[in-house]
HTML snippet that shows the backbone in 3Dmol.js (N, CA, C, O; Angstrom):
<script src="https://3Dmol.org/build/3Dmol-min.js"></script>
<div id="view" style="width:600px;height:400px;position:relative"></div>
<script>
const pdb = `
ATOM      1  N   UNK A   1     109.300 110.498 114.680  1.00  0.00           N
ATOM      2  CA  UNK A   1     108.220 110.615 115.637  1.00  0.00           C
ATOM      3  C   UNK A   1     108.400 111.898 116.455  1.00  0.00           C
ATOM      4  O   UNK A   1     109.492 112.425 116.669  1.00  0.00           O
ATOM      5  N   UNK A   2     107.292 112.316 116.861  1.00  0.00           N
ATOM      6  CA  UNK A   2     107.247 113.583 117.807  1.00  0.00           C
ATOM      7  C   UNK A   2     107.670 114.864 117.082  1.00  0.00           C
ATOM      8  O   UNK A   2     107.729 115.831 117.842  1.00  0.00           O
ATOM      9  N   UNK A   3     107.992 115.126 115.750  1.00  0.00           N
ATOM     10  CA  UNK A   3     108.056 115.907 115.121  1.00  0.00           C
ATOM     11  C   UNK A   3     106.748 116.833 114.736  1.00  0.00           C
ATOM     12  O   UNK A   3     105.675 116.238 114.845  1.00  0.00           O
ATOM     13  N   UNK A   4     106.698 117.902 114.397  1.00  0.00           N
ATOM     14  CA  UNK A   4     105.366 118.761 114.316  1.00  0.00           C
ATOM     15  C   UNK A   4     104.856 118.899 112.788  1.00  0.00           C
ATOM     16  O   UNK A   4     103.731 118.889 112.289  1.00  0.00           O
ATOM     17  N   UNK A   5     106.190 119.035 112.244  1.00  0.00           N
ATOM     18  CA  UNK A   5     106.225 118.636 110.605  1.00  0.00           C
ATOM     19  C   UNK A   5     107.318 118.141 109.948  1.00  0.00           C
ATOM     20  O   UNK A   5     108.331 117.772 110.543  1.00  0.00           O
ATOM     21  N   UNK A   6     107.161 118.104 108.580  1.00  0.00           N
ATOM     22  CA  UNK A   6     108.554 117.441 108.186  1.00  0.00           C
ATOM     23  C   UNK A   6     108.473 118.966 106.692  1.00  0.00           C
ATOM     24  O   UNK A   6     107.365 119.390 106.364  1.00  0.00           O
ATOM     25  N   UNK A   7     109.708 119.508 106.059  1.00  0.00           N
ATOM     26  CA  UNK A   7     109.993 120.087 104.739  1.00  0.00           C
ATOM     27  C   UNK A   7     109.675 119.296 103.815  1.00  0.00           C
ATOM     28  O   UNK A   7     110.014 118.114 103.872  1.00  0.00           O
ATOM     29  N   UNK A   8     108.774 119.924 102.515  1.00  0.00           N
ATOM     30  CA  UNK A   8     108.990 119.165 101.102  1.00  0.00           C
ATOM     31  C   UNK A   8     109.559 118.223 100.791  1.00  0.00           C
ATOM     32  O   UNK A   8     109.084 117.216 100.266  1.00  0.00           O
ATOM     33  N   UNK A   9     111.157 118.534 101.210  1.00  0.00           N
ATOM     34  CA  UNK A   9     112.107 118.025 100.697  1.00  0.00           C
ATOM     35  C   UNK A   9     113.515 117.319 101.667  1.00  0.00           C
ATOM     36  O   UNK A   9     114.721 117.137 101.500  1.00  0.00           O
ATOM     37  N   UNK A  10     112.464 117.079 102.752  1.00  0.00           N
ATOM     38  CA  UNK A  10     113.263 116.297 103.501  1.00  0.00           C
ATOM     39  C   UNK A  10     113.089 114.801 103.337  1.00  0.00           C
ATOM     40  O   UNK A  10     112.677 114.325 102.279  1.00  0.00           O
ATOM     41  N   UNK A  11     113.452 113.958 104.538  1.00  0.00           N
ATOM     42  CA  UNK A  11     112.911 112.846 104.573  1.00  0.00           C
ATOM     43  C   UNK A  11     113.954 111.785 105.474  1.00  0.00           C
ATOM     44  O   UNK A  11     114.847 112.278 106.162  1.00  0.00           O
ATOM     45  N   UNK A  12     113.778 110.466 105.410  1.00  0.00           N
ATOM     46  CA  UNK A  12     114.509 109.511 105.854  1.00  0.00           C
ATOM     47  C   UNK A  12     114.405 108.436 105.208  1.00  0.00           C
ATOM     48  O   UNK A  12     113.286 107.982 104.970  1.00  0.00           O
ATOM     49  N   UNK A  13     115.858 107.629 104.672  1.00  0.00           N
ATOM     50  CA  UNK A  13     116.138 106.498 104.412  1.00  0.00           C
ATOM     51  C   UNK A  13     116.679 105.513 105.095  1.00  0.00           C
ATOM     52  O   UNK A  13     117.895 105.453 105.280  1.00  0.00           O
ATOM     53  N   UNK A  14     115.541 104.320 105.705  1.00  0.00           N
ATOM     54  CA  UNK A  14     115.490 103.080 106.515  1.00  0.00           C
ATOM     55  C   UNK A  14     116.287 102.094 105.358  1.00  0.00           C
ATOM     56  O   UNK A  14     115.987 101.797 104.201  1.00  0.00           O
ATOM     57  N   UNK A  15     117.476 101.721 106.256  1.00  0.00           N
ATOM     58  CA  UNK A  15     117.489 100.782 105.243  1.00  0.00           C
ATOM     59  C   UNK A  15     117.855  99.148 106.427  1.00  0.00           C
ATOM     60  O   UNK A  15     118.547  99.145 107.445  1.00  0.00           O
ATOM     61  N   UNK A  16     116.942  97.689 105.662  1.00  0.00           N
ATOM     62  CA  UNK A  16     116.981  96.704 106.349  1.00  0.00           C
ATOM     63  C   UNK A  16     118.057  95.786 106.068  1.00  0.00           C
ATOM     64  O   UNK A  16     118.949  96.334 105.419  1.00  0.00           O
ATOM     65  N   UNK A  17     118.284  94.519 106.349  1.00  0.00           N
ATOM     66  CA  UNK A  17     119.463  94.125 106.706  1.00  0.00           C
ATOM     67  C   UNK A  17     119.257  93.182 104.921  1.00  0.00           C
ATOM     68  O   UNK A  17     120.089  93.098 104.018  1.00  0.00           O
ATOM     69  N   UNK A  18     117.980  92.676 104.979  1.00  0.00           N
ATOM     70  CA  UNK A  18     117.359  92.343 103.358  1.00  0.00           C
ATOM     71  C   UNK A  18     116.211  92.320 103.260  1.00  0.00           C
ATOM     72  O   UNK A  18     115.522  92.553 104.253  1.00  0.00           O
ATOM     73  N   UNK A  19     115.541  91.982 101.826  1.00  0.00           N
ATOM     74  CA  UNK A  19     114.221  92.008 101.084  1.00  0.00           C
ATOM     75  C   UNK A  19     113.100  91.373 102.380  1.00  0.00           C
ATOM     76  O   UNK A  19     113.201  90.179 102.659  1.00  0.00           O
ATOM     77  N   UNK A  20     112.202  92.120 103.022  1.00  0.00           N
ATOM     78  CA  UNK A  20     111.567  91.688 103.913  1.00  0.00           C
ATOM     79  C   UNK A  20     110.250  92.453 103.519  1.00  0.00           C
ATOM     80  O   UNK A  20     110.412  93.493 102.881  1.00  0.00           O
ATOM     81  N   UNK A  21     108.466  91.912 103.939  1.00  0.00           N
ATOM     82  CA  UNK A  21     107.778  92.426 103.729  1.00  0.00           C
ATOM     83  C   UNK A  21     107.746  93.237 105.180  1.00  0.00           C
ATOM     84  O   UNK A  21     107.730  94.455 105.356  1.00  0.00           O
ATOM     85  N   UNK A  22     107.739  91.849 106.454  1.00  0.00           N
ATOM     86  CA  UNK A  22     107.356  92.068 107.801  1.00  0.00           C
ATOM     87  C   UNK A  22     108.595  93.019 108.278  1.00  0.00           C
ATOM     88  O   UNK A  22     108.203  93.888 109.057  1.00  0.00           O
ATOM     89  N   UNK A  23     109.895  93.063 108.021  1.00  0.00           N
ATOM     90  CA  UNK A  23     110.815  93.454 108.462  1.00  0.00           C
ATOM     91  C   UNK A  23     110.654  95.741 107.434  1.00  0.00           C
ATOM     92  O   UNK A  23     111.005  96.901 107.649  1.00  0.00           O
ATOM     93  N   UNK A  24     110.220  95.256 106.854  1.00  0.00           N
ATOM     94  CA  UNK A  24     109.857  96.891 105.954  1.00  0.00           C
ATOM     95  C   UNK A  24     108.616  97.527 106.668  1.00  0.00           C
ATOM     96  O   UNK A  24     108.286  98.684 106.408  1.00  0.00           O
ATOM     97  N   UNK A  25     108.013  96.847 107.465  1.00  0.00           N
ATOM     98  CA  UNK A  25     106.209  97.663 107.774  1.00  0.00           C
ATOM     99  C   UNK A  25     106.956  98.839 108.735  1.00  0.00           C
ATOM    100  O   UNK A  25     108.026  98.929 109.336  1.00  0.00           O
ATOM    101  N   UNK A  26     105.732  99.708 108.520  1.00  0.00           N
ATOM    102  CA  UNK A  26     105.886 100.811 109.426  1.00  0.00           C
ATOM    103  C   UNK A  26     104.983 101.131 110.271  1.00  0.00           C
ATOM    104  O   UNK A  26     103.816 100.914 109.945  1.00  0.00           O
ATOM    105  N   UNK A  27     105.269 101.733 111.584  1.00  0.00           N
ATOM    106  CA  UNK A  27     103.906 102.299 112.021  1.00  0.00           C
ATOM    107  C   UNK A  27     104.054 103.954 112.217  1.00  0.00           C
ATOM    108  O   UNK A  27     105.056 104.666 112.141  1.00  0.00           O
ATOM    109  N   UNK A  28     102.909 104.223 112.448  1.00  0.00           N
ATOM    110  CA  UNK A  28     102.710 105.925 112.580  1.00  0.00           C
ATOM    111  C   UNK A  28     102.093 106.064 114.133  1.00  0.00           C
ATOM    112  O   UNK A  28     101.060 106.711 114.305  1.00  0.00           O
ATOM    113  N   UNK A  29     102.544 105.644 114.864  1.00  0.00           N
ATOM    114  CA  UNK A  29     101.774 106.061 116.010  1.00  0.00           C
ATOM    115  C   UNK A  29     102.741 107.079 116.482  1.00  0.00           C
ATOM    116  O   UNK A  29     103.905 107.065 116.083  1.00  0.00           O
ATOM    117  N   UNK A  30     102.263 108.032 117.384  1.00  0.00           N
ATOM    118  CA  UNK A  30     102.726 109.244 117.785  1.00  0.00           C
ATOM    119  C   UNK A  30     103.199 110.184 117.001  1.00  0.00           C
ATOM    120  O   UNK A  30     103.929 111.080 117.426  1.00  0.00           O
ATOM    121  N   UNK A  31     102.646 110.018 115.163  1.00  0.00           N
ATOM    122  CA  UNK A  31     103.152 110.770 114.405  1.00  0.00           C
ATOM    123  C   UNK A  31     101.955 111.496 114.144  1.00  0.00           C
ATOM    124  O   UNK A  31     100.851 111.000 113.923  1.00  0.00           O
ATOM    125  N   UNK A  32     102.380 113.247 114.201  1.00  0.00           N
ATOM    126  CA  UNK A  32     101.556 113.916 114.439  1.00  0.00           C
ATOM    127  C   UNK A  32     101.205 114.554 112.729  1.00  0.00           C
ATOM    128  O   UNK A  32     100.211 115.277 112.657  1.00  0.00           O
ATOM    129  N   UNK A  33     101.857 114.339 111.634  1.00  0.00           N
ATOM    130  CA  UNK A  33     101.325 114.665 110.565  1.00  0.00           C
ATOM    131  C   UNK A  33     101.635 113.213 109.922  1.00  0.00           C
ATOM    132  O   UNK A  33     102.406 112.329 110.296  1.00  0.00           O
ATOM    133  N   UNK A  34     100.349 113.322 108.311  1.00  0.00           N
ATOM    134  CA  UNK A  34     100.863 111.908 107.529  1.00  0.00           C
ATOM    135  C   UNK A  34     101.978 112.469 106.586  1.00  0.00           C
ATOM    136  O   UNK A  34     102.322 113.606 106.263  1.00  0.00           O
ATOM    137  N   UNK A  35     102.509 110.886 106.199  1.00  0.00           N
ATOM    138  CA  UNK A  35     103.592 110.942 105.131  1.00  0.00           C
ATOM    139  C   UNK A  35     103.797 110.359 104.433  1.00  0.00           C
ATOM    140  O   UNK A  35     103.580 109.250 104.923  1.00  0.00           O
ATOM    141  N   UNK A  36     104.323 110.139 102.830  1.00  0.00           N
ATOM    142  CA  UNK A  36     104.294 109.730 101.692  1.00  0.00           C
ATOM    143  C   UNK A  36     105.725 108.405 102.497  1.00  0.00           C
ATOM    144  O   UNK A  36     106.673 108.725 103.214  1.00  0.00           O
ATOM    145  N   UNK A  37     105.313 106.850 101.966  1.00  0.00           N
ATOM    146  CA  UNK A  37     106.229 106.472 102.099  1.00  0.00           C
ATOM    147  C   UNK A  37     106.567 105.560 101.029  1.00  0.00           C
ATOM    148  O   UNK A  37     105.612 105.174 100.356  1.00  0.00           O
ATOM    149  N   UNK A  38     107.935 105.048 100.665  1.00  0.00           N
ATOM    150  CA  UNK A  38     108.509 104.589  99.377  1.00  0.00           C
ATOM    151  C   UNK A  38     109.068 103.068  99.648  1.00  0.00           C
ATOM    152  O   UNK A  38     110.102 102.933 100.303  1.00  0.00           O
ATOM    153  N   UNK A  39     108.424 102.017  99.174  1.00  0.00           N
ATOM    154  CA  UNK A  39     109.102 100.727  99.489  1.00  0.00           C
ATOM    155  C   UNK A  39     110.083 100.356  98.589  1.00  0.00           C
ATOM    156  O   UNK A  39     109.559  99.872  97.585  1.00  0.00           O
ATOM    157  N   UNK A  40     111.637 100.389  98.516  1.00  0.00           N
ATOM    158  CA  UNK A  40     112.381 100.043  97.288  1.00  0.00           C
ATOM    159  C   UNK A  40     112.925  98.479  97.765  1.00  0.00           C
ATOM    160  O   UNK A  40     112.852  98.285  98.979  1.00  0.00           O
ATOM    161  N   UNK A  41     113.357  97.568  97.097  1.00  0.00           N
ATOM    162  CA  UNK A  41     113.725  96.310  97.082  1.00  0.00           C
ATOM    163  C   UNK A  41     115.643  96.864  96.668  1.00  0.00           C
ATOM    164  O   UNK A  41     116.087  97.869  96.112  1.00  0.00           O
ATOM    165  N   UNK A  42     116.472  95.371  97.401  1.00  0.00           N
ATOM    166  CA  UNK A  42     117.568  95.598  97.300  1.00  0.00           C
ATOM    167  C   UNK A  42     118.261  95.664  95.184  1.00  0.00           C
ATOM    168  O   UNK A  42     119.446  95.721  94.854  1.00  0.00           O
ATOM    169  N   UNK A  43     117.173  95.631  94.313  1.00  0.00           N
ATOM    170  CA  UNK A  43     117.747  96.018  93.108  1.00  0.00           C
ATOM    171  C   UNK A  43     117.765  97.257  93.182  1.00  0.00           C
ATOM    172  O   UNK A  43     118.723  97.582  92.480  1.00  0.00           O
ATOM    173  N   UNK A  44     117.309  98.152  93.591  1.00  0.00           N
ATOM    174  CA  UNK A  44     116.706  99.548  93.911  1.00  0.00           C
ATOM    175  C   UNK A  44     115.734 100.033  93.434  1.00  0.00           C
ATOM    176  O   UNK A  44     115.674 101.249  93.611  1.00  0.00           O
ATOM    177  N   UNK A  45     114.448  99.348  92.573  1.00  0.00           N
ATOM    178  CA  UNK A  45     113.582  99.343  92.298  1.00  0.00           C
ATOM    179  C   UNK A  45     112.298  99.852  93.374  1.00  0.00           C
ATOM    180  O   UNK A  45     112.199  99.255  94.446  1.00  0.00           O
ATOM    181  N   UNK A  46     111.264 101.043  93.024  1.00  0.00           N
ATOM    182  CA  UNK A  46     110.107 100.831  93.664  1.00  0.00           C
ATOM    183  C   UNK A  46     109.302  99.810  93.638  1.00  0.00           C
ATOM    184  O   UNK A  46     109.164  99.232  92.560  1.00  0.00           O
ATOM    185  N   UNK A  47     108.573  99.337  94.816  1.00  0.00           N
ATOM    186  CA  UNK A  47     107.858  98.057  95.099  1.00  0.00           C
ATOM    187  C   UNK A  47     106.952  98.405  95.137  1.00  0.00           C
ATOM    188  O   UNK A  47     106.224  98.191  94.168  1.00  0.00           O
ATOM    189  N   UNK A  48     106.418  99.191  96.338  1.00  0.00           N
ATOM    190  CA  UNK A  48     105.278  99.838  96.652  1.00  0.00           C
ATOM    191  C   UNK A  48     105.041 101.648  97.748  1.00  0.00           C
ATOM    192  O   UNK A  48     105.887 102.170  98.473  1.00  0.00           O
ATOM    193  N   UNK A  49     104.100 101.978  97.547  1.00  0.00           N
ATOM    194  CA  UNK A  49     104.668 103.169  97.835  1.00  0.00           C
ATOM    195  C   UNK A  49     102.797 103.645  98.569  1.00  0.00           C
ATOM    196  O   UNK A  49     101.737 103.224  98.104  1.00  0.00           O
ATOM    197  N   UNK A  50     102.916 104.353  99.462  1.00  0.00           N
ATOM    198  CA  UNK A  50     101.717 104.629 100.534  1.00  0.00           C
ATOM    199  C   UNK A  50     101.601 106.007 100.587  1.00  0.00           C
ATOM    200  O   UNK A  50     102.404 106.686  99.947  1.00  0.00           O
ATOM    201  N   UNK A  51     100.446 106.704 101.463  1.00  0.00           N
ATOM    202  CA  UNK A  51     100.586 107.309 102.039  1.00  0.00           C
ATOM    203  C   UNK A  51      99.675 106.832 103.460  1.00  0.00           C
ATOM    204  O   UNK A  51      98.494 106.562 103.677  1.00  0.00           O
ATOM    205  N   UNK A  52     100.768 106.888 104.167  1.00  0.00           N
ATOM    206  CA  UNK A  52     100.620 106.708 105.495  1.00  0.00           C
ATOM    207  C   UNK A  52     100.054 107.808 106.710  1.00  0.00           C
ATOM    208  O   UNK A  52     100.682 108.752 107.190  1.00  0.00           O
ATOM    209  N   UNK A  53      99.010 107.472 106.953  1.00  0.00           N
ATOM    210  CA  UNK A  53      98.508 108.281 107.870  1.00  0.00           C
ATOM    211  C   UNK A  53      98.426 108.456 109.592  1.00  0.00           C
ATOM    212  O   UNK A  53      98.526 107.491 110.350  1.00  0.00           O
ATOM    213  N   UNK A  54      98.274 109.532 109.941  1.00  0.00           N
ATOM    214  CA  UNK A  54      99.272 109.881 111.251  1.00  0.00           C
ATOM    215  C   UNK A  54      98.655 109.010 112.117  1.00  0.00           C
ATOM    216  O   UNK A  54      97.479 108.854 111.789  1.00  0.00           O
ATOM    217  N   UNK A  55      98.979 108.360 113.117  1.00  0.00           N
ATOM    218  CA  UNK A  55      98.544 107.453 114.056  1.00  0.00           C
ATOM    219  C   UNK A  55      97.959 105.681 113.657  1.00  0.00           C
ATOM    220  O   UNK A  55      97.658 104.737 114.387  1.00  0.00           O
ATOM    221  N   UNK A  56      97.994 105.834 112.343  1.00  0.00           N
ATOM    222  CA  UNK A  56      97.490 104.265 112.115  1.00  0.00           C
ATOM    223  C   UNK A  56      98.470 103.557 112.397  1.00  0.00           C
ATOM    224  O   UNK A  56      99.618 103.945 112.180  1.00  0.00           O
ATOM    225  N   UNK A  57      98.118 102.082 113.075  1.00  0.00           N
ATOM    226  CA  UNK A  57      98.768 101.186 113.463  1.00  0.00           C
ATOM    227  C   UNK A  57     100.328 100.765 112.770  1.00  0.00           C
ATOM    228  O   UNK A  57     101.351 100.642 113.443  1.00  0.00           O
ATOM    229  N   UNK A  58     100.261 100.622 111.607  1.00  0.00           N
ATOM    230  CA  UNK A  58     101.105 100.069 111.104  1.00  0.00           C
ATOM    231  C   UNK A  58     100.875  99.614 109.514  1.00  0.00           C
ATOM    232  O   UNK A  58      99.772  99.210 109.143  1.00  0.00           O
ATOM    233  N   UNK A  59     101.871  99.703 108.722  1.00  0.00           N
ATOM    234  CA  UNK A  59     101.856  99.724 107.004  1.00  0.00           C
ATOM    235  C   UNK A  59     102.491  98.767 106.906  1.00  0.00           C
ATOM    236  O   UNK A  59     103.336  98.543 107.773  1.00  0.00           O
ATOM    237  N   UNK A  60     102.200  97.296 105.138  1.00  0.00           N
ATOM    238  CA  UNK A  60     102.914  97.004 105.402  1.00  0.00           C
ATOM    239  C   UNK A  60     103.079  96.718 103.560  1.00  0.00           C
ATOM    240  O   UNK A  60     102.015  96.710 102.942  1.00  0.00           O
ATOM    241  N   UNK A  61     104.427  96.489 102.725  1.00  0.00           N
ATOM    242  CA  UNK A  61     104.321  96.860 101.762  1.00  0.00           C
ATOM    243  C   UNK A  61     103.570  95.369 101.313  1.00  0.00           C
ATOM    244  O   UNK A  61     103.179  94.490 102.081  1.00  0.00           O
ATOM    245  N   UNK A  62     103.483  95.393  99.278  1.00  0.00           N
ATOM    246  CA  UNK A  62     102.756  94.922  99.083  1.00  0.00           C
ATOM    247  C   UNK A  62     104.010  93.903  98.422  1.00  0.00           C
ATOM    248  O   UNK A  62     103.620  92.820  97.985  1.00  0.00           O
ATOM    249  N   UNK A  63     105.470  94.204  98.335  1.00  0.00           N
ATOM    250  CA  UNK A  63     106.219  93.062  97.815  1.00  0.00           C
ATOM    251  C   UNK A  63     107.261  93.622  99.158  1.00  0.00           C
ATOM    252  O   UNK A  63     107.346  94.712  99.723  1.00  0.00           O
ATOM    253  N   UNK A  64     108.094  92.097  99.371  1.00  0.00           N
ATOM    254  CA  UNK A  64     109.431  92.521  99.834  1.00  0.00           C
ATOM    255  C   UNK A  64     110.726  93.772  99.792  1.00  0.00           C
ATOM    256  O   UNK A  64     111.427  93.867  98.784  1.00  0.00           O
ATOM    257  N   UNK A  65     110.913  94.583 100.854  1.00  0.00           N
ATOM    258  CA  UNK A  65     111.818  95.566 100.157  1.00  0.00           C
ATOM    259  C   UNK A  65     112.862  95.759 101.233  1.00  0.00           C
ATOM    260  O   UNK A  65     113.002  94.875 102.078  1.00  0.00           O
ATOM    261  N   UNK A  66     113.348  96.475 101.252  1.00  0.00           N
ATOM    262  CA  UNK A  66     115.304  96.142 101.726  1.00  0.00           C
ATOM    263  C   UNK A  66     115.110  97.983 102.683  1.00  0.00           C
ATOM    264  O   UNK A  66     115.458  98.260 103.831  1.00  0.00           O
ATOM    265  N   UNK A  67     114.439  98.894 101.626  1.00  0.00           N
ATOM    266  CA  UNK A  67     114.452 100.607 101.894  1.00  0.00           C
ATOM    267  C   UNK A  67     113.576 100.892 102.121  1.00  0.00           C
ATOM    268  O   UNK A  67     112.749 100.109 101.654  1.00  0.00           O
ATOM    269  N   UNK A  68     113.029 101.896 102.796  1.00  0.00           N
ATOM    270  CA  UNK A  68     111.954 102.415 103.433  1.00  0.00           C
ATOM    271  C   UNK A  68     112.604 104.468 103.299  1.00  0.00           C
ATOM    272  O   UNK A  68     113.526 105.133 103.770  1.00  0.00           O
ATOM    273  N   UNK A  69     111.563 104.673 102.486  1.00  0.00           N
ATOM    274  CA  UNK A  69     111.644 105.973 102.312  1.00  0.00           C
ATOM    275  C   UNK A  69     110.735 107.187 102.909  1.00  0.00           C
ATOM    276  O   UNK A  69     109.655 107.462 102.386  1.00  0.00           O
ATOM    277  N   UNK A  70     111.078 107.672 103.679  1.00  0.00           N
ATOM    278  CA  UNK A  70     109.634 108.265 104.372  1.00  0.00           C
ATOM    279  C   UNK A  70     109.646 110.127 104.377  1.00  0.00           C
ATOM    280  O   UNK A  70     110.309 110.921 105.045  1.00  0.00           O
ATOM    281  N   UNK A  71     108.881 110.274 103.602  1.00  0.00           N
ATOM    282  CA  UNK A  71     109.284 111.411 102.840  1.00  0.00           C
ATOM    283  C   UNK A  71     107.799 112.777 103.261  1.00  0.00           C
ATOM    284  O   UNK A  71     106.785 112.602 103.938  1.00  0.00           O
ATOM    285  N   UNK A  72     108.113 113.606 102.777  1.00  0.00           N
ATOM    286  CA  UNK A  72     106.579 114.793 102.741  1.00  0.00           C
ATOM    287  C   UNK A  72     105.717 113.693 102.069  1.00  0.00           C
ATOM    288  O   UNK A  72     106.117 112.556 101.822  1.00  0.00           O
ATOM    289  N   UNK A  73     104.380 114.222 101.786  1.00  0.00           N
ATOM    290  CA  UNK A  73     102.987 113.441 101.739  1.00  0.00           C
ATOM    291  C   UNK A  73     102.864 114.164 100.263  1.00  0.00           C
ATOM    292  O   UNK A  73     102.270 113.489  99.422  1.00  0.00           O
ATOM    293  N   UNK A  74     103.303 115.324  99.885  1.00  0.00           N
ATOM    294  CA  UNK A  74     103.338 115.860  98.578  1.00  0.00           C
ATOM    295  C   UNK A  74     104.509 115.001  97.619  1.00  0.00           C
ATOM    296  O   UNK A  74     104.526 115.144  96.396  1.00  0.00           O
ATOM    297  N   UNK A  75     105.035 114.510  98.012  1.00  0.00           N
ATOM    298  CA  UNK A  75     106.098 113.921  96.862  1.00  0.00           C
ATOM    299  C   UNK A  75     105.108 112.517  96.245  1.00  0.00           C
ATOM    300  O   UNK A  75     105.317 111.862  95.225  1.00  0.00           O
ATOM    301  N   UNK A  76     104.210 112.386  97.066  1.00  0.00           N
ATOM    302  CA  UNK A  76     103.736 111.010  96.278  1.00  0.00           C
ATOM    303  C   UNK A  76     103.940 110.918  94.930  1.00  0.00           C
ATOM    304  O   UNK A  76     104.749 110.126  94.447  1.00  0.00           O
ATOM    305  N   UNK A  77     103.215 111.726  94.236  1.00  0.00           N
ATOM    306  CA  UNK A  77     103.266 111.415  92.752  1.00  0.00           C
ATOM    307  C   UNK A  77     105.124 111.617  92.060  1.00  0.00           C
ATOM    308  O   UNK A  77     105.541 111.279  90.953  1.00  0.00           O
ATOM    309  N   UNK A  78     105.580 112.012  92.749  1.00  0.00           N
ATOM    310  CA  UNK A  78     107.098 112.080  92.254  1.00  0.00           C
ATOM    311  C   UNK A  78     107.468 110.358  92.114  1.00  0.00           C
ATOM    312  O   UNK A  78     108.658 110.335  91.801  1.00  0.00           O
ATOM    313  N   UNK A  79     107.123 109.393  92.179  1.00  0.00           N
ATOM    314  CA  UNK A  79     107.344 107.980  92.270  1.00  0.00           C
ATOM    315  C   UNK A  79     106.170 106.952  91.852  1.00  0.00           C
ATOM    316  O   UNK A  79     104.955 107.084  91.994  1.00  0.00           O
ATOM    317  N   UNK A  80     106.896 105.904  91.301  1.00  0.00           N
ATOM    318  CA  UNK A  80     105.655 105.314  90.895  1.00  0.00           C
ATOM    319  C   UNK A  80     106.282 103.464  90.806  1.00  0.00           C
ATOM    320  O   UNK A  80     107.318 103.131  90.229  1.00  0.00           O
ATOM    321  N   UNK A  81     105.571 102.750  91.352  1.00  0.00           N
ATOM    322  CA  UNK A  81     105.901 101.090  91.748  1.00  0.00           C
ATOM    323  C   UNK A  81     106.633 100.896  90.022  1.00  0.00           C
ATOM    324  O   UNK A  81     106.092 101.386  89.030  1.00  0.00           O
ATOM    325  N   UNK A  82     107.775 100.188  89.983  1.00  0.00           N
ATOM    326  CA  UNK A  82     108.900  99.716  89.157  1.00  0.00           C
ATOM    327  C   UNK A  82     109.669 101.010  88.698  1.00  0.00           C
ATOM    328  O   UNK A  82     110.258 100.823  87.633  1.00  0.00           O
ATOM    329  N   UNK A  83     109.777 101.923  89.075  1.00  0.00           N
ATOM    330  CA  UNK A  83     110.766 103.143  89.239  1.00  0.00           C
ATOM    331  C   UNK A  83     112.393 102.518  89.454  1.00  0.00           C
ATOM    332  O   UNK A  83     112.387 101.709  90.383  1.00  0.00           O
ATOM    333  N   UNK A  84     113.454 102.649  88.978  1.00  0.00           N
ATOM    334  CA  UNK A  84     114.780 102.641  89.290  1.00  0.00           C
ATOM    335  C   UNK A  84     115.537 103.835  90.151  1.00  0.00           C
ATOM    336  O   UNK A  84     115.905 104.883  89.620  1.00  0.00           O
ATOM    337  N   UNK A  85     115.693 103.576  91.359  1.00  0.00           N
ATOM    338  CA  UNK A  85     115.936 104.396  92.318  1.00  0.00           C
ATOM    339  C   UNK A  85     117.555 104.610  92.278  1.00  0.00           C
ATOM    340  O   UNK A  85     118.066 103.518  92.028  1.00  0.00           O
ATOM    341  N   UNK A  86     118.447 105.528  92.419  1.00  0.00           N
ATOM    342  CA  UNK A  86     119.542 105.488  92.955  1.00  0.00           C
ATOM    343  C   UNK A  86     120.083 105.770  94.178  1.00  0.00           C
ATOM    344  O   UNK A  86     119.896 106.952  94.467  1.00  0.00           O
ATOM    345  N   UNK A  87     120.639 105.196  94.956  1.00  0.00           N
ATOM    346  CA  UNK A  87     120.686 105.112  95.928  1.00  0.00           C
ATOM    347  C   UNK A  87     122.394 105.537  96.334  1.00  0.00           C
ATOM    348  O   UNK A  87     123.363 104.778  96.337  1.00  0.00           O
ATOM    349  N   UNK A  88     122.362 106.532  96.555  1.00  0.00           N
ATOM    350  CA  UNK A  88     124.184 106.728  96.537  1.00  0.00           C
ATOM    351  C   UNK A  88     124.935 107.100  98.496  1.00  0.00           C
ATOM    352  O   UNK A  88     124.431 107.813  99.364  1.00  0.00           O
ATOM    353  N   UNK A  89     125.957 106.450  98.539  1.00  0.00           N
ATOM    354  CA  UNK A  89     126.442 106.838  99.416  1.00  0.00           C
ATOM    355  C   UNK A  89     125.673 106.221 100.750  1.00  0.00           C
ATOM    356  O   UNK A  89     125.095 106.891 101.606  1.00  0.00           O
ATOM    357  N   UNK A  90     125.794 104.930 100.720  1.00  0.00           N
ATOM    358  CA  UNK A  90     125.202 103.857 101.704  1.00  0.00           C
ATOM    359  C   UNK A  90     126.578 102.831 101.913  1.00  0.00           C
ATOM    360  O   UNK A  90     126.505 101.842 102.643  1.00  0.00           O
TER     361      UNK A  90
END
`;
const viewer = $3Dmol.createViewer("view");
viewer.addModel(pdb, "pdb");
viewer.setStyle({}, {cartoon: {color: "spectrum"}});
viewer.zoomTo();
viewer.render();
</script>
């Protein structure tokens, strides 16, 4: 939040305590650009995946997921729901 932009190739990995739909939602308020976001489940599988736009209330995925990936708005197509994610160094 309060950021002006984010790099290509940056991002952040949320990760929850387990597989939650309500415990994975996001919101965008006070976020001043949108962003591509990635729902993975604790197999590391993609679940569901958004693009989230700046100030809407709140996202919420469409299956249970554990990770929350919140990335540039251009990577969308880099991912796609049942993707095998690796997840290293958690």
């Amino acid at each position: 939040m309060f950021r002006k932009s984010i790099g290509e190739f940056e991002g952040i990995l949320l990760a929850e305590k387990k597989d939650s739909k309500s415990g994975a939602a996001i919101h965008m308020m006070f976020m001043r650009f949108d962003i591509c976001v990635i729902w993975i489940n604790s197999s590391a599988r993609v679940v569901d995946k958004r693009i989230a736009k700046r100030w809407k209330p709140f996202y919420i995925p469409g299956a249970p997921a554990k990770y929350i990936l919140e990335t540039h708005a251009n990577r969308y197509a880099d991912f796609s729901v049942g993707d095998q994610i690796k997840i290293e160094n958690l």
